[in-house]
mmJSON file of the N, C-alpha and C atoms, coordinates in Angstrom:
{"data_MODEL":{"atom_site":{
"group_PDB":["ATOM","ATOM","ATOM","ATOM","ATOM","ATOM","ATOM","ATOM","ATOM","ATOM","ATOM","ATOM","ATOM","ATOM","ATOM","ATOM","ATOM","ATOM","ATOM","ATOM","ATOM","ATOM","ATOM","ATOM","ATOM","ATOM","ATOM","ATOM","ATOM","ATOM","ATOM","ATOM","ATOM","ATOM","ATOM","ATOM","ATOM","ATOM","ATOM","ATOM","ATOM","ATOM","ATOM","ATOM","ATOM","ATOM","ATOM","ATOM","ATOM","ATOM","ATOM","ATOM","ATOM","ATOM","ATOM","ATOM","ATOM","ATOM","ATOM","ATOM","ATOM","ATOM","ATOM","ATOM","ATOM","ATOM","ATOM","ATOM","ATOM","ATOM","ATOM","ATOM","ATOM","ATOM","ATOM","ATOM","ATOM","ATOM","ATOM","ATOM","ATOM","ATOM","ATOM","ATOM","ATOM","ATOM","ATOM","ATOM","ATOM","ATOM","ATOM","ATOM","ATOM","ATOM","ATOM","ATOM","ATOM","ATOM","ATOM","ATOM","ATOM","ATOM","ATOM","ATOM","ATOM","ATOM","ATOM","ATOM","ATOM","ATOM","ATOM","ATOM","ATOM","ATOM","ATOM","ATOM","ATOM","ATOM","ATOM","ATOM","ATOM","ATOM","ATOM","ATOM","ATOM","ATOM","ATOM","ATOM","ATOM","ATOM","ATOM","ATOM","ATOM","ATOM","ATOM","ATOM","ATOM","ATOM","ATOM","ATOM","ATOM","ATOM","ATOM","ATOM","ATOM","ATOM","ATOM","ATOM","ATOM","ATOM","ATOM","ATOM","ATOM","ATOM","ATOM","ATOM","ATOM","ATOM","ATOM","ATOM","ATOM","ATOM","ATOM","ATOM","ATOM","ATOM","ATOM","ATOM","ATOM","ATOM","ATOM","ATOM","ATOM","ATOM","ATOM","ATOM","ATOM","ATOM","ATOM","ATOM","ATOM","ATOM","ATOM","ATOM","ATOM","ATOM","ATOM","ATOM","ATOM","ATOM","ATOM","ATOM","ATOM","ATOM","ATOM","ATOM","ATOM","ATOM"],
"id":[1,2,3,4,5,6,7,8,9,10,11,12,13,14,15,16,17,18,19,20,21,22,23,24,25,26,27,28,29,30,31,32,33,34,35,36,37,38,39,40,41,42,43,44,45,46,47,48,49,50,51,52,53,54,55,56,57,58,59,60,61,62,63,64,65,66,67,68,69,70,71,72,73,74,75,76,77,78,79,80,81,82,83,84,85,86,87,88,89,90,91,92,93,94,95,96,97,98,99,100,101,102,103,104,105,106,107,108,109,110,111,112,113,114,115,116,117,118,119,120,121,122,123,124,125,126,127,128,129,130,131,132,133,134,135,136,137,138,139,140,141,142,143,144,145,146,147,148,149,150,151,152,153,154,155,156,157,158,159,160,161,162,163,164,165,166,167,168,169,170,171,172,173,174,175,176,177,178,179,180,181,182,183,184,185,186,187,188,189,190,191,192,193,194,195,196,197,198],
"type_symbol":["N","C","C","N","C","C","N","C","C","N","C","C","N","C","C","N","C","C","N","C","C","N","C","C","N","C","C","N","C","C","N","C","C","N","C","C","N","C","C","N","C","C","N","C","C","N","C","C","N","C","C","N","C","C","N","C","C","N","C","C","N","C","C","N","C","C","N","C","C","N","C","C","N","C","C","N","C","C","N","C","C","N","C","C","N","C","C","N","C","C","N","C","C","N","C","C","N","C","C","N","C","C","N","C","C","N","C","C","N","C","C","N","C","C","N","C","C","N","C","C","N","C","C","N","C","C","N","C","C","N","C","C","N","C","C","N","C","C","N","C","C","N","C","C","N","C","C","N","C","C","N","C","C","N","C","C","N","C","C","N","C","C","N","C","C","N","C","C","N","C","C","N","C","C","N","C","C","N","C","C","N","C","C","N","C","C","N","C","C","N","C","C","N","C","C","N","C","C"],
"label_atom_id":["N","CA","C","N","CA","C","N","CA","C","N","CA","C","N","CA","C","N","CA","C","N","CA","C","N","CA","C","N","CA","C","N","CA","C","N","CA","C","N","CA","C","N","CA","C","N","CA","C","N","CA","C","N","CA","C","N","CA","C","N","CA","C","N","CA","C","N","CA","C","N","CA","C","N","CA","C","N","CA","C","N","CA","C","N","CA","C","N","CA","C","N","CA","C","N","CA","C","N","CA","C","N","CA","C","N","CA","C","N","CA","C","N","CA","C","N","CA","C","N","CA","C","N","CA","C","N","CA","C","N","CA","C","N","CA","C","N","CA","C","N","CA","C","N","CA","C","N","CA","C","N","CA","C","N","CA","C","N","CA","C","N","CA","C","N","CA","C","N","CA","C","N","CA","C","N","CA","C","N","CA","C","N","CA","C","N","CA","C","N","CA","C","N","CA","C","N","CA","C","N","CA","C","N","CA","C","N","CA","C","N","CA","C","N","CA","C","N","CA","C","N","CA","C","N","CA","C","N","CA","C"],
"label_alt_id":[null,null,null,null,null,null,null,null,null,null,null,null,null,null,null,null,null,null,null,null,null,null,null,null,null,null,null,null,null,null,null,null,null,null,null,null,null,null,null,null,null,null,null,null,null,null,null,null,null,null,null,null,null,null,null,null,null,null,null,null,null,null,null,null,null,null,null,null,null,null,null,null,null,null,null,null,null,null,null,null,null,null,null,null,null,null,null,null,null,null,null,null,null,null,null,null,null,null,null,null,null,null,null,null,null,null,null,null,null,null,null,null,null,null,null,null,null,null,null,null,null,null,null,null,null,null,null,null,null,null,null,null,null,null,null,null,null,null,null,null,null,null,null,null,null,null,null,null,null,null,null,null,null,null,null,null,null,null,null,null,null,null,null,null,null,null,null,null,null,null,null,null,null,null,null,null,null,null,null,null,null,null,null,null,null,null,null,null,null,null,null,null,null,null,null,null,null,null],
"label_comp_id":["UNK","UNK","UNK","UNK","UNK","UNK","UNK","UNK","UNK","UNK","UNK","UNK","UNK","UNK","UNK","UNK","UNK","UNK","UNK","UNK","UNK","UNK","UNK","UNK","UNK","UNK","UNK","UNK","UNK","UNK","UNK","UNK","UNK","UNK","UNK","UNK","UNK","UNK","UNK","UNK","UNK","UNK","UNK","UNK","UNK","UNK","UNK","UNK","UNK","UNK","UNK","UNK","UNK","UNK","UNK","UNK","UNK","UNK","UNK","UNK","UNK","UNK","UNK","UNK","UNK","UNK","UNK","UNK","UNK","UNK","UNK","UNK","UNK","UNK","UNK","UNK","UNK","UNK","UNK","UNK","UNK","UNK","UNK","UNK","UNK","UNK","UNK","UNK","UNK","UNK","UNK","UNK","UNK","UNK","UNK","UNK","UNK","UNK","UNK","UNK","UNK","UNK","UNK","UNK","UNK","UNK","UNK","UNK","UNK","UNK","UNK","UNK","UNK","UNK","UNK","UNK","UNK","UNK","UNK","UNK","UNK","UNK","UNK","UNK","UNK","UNK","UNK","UNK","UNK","UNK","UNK","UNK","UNK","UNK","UNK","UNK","UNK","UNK","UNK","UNK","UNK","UNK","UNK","UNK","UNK","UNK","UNK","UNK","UNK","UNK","UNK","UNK","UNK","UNK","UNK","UNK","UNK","UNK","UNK","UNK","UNK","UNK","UNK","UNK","UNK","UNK","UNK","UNK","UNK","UNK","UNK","UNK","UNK","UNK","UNK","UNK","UNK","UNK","UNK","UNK","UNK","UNK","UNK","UNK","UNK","UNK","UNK","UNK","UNK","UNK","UNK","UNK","UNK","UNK","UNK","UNK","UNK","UNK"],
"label_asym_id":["A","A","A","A","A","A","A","A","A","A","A","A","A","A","A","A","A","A","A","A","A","A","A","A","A","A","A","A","A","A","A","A","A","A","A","A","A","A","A","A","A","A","A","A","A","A","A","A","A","A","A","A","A","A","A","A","A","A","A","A","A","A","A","A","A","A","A","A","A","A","A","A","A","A","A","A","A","A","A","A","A","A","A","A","A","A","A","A","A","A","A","A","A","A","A","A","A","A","A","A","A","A","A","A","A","A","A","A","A","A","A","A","A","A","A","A","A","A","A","A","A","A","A","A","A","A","A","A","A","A","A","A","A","A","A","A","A","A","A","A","A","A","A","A","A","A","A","A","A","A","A","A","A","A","A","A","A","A","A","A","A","A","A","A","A","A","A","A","A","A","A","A","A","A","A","A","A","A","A","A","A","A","A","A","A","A","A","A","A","A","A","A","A","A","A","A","A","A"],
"label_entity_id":["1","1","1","1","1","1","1","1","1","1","1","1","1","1","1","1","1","1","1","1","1","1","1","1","1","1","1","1","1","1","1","1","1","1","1","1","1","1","1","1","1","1","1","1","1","1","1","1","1","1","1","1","1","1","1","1","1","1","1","1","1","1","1","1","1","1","1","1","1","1","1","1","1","1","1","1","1","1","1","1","1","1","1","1","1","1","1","1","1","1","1","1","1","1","1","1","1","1","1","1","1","1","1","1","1","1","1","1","1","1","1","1","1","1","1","1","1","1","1","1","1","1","1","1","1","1","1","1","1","1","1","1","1","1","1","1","1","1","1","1","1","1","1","1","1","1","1","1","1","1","1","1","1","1","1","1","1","1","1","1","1","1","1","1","1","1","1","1","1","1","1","1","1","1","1","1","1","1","1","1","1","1","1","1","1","1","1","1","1","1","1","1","1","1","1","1","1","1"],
"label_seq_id":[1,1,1,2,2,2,3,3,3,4,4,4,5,5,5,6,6,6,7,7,7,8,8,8,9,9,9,10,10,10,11,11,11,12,12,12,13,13,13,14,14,14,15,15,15,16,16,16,17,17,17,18,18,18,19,19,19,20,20,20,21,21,21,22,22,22,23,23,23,24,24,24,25,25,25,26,26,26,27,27,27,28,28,28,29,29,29,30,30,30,31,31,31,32,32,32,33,33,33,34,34,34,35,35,35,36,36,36,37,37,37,38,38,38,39,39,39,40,40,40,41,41,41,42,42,42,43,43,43,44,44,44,45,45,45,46,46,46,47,47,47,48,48,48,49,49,49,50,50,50,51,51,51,52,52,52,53,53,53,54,54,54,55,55,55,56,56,56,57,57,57,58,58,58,59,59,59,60,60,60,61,61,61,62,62,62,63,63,63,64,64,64,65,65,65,66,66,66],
"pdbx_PDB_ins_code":[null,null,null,null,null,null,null,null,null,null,null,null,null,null,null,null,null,null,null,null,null,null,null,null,null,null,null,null,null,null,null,null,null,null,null,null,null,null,null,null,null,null,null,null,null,null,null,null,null,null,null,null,null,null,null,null,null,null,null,null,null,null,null,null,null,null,null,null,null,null,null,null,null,null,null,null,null,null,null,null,null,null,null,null,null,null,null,null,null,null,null,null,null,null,null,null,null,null,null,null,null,null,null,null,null,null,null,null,null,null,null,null,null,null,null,null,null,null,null,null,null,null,null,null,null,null,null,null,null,null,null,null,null,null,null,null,null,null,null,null,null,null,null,null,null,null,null,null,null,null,null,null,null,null,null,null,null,null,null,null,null,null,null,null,null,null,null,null,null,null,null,null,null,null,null,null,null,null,null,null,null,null,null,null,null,null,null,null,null,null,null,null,null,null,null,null,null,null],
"Cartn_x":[115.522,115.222,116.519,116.738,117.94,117.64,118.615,118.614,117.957,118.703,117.272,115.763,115.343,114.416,113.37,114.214,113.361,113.721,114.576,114.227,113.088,113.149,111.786,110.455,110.588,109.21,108.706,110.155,110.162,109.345,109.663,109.47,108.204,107.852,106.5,105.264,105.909,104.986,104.534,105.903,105.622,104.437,105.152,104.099,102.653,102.415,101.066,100.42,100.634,100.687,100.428,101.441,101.016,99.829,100.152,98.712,97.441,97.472,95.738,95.493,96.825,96.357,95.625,96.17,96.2,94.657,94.432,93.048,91.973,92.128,91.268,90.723,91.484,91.696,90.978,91.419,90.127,88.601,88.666,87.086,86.373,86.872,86.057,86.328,86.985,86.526,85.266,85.376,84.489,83.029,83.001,81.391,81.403,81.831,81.359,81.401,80.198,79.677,79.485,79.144,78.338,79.653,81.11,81.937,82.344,82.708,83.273,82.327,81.23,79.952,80.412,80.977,81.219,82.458,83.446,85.032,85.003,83.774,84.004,83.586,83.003,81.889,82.68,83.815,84.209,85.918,86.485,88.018,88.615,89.757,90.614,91.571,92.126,93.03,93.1,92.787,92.117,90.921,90.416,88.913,88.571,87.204,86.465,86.954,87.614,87.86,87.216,86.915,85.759,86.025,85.297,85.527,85.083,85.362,85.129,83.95,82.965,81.7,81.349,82.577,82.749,83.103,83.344,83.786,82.437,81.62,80.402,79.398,78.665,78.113,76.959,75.802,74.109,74.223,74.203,74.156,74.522,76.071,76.323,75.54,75.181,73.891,72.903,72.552,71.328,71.089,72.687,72.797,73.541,73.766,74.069,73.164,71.821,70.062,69.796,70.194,69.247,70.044],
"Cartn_y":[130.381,130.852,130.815,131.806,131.943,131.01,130.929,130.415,131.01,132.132,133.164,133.403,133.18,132.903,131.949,130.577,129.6,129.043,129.909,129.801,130.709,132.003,133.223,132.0,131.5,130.658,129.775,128.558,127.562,128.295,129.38,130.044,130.538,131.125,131.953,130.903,129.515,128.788,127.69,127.728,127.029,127.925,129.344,129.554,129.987,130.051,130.205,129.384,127.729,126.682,126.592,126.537,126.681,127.787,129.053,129.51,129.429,128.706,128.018,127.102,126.323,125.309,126.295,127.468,128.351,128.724,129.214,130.233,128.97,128.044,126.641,126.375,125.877,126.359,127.244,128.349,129.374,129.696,129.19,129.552,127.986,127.195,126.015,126.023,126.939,127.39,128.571,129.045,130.44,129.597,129.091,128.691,127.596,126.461,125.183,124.191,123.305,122.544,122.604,123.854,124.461,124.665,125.214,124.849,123.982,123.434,121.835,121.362,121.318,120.853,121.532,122.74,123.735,122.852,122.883,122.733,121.035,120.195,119.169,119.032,120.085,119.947,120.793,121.51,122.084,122.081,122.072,122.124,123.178,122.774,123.756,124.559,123.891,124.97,125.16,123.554,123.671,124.262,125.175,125.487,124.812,124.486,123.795,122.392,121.732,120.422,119.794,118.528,117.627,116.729,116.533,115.555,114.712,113.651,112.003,112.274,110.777,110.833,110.527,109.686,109.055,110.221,111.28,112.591,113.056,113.614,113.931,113.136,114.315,114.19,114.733,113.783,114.409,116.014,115.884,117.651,118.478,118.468,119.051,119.515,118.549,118.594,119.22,119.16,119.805,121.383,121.611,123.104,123.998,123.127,123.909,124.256,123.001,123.63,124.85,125.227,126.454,127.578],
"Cartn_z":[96.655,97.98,98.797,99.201,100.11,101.306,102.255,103.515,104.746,104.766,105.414,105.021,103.874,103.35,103.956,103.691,103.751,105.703,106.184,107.767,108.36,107.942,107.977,107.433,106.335,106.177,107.034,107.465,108.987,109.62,110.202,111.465,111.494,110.278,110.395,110.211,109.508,109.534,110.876,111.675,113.07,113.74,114.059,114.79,114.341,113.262,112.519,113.074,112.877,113.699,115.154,115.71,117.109,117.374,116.872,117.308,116.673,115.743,115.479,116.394,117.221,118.583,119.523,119.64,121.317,120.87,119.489,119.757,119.391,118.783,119.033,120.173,121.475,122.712,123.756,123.072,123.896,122.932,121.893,121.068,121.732,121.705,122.42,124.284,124.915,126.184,126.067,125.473,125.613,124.667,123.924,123.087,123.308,123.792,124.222,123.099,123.201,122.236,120.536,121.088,119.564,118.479,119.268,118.389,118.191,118.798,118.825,117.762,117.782,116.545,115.086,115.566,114.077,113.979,114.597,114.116,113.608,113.615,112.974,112.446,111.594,110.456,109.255,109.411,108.461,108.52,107.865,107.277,108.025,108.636,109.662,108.582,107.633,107.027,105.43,104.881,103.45,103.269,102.733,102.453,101.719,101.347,100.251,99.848,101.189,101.277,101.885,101.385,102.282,103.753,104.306,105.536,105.004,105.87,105.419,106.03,105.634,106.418,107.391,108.299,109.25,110.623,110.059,110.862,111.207,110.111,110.069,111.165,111.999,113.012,112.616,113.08,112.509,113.079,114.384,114.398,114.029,113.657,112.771,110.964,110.678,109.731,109.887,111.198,111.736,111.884,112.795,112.66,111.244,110.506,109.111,108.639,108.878,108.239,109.009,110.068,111.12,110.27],
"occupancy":[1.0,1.0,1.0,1.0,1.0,1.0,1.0,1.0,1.0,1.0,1.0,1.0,1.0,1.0,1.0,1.0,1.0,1.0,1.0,1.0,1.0,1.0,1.0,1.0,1.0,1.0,1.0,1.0,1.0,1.0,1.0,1.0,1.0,1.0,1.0,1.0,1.0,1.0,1.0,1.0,1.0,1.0,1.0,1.0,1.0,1.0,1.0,1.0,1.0,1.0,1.0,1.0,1.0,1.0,1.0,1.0,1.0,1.0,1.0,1.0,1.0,1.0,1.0,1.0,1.0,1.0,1.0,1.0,1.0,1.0,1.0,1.0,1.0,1.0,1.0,1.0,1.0,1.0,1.0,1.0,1.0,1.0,1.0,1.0,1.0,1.0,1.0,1.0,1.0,1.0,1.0,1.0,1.0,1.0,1.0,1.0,1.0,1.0,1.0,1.0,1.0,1.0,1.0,1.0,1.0,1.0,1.0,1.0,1.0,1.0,1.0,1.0,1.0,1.0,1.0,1.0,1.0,1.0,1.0,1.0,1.0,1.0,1.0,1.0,1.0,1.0,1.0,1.0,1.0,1.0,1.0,1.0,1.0,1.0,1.0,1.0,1.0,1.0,1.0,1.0,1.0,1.0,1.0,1.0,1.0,1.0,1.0,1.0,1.0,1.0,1.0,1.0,1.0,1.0,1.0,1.0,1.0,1.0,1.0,1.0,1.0,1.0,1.0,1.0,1.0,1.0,1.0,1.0,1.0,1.0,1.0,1.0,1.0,1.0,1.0,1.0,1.0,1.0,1.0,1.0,1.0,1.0,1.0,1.0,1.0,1.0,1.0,1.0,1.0,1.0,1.0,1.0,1.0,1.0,1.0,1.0,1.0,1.0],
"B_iso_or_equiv":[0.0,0.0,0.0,0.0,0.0,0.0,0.0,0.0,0.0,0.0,0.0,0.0,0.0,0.0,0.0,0.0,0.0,0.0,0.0,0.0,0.0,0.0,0.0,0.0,0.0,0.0,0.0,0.0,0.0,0.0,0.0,0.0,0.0,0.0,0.0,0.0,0.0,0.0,0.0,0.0,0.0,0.0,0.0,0.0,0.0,0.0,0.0,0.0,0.0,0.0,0.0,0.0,0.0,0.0,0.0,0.0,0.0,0.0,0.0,0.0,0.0,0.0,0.0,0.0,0.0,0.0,0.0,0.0,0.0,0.0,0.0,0.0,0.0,0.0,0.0,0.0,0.0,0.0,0.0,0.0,0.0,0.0,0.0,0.0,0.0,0.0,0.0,0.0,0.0,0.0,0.0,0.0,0.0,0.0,0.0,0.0,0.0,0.0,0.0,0.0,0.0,0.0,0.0,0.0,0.0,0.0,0.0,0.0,0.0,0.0,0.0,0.0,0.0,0.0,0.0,0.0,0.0,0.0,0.0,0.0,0.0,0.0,0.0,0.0,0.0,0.0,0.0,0.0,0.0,0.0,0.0,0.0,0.0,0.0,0.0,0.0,0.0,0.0,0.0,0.0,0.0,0.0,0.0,0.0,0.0,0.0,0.0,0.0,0.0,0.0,0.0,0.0,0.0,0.0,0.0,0.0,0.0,0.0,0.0,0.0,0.0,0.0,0.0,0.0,0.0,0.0,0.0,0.0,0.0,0.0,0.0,0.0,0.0,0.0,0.0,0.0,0.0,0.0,0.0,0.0,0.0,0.0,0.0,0.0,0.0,0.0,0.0,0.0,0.0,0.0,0.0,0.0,0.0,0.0,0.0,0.0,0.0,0.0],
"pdbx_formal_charge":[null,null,null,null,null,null,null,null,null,null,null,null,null,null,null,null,null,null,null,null,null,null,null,null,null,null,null,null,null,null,null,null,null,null,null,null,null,null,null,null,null,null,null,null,null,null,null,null,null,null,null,null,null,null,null,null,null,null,null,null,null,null,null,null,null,null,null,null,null,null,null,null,null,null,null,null,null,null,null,null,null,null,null,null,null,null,null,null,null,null,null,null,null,null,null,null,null,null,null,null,null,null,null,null,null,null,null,null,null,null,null,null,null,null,null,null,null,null,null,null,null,null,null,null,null,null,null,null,null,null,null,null,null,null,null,null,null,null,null,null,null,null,null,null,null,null,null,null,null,null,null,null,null,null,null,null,null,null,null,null,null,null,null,null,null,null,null,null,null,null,null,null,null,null,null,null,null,null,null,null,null,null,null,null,null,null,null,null,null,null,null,null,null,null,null,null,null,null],
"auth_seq_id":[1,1,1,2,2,2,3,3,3,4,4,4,5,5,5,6,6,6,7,7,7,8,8,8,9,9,9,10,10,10,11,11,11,12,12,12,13,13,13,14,14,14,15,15,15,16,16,16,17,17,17,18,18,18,19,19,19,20,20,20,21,21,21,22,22,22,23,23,23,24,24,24,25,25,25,26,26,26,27,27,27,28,28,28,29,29,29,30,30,30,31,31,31,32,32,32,33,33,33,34,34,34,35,35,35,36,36,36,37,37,37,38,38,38,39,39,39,40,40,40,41,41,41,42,42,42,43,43,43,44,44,44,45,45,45,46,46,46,47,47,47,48,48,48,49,49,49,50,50,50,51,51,51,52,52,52,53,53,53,54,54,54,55,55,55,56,56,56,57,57,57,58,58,58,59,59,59,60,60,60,61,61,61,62,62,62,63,63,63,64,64,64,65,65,65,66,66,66],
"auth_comp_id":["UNK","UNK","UNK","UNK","UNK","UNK","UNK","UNK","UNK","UNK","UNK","UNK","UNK","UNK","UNK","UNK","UNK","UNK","UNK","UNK","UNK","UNK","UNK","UNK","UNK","UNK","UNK","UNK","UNK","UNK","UNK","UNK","UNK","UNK","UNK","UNK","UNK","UNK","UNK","UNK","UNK","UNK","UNK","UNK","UNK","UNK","UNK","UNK","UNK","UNK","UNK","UNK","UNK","UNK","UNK","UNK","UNK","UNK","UNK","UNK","UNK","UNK","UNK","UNK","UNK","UNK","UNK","UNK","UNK","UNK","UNK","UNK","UNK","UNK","UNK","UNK","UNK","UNK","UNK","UNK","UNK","UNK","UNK","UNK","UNK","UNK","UNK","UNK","UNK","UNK","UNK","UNK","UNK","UNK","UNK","UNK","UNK","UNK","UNK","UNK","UNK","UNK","UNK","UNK","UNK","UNK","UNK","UNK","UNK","UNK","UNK","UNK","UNK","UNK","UNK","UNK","UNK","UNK","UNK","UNK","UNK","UNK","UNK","UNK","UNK","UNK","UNK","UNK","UNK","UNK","UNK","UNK","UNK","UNK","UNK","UNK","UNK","UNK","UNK","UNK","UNK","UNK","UNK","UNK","UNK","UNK","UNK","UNK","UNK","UNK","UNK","UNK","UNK","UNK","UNK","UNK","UNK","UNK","UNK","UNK","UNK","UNK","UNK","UNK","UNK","UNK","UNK","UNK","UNK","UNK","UNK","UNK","UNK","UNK","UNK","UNK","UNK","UNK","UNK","UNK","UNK","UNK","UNK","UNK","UNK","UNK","UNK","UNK","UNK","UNK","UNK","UNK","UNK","UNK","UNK","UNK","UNK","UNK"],
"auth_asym_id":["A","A","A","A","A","A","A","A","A","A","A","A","A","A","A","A","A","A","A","A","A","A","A","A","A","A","A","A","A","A","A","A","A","A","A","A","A","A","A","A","A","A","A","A","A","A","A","A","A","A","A","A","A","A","A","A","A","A","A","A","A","A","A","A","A","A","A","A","A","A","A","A","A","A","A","A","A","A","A","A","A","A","A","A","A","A","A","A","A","A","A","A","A","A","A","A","A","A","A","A","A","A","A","A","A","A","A","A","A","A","A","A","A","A","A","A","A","A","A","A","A","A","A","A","A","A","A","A","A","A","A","A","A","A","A","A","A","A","A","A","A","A","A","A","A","A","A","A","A","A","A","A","A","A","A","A","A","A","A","A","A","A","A","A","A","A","A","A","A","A","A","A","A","A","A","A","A","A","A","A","A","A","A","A","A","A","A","A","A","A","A","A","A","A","A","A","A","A"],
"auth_atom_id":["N","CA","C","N","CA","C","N","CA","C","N","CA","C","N","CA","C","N","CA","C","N","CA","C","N","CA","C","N","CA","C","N","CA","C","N","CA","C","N","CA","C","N","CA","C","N","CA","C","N","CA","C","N","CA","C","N","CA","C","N","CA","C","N","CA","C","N","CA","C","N","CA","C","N","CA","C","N","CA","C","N","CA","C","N","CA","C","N","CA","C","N","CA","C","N","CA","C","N","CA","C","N","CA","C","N","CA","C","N","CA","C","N","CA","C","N","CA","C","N","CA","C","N","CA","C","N","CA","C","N","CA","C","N","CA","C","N","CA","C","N","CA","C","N","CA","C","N","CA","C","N","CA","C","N","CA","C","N","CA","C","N","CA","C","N","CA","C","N","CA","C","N","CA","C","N","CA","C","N","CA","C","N","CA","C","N","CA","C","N","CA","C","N","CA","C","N","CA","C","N","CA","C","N","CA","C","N","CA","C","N","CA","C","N","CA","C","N","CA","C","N","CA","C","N","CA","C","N","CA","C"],
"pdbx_PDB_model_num":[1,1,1,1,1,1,1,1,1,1,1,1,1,1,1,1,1,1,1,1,1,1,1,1,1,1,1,1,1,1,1,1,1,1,1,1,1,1,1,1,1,1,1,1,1,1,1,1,1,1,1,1,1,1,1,1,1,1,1,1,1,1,1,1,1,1,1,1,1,1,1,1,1,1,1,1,1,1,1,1,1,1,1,1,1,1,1,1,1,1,1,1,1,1,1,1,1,1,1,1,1,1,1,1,1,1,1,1,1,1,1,1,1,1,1,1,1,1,1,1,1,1,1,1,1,1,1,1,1,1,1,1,1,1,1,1,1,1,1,1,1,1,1,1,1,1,1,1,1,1,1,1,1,1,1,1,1,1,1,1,1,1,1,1,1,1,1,1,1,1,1,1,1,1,1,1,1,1,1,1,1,1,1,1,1,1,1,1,1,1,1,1,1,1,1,1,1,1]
}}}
């Protein structure tokens, strides 16, 4: 990997980053609770990775059944 390379990667991967903070942000201004309930019930950037159980919130349980 060249140097330019692996600074284009730095870079594209900071702000990938920062903006999963910004639109986090406005999806839990605009839907409330109900995300906040979603976003701790499931994996922000690994898929098909588990949460601990201590994360896990009954409602969250609840609205995965609906």
């Amino acid at each position: 990997m060249t140097l330019a390379h692996l600074l284009f990667s730095v870079a594209t991967t900071a702000y990938i980053l920062i903006a999963i903070q910004l639109e986090e942000r406005d999806l839990v201004r605009e839907h409330g609770d109900s995300y906040e309930t979603y976003r701790r019930s499931v994996p922000m950037l690994i898929p098909f990775s588990r949460r601990s159980k201590d994360s896990e919130q009954p409602e969250s349980i609840s609205a995965r059944a609906q």
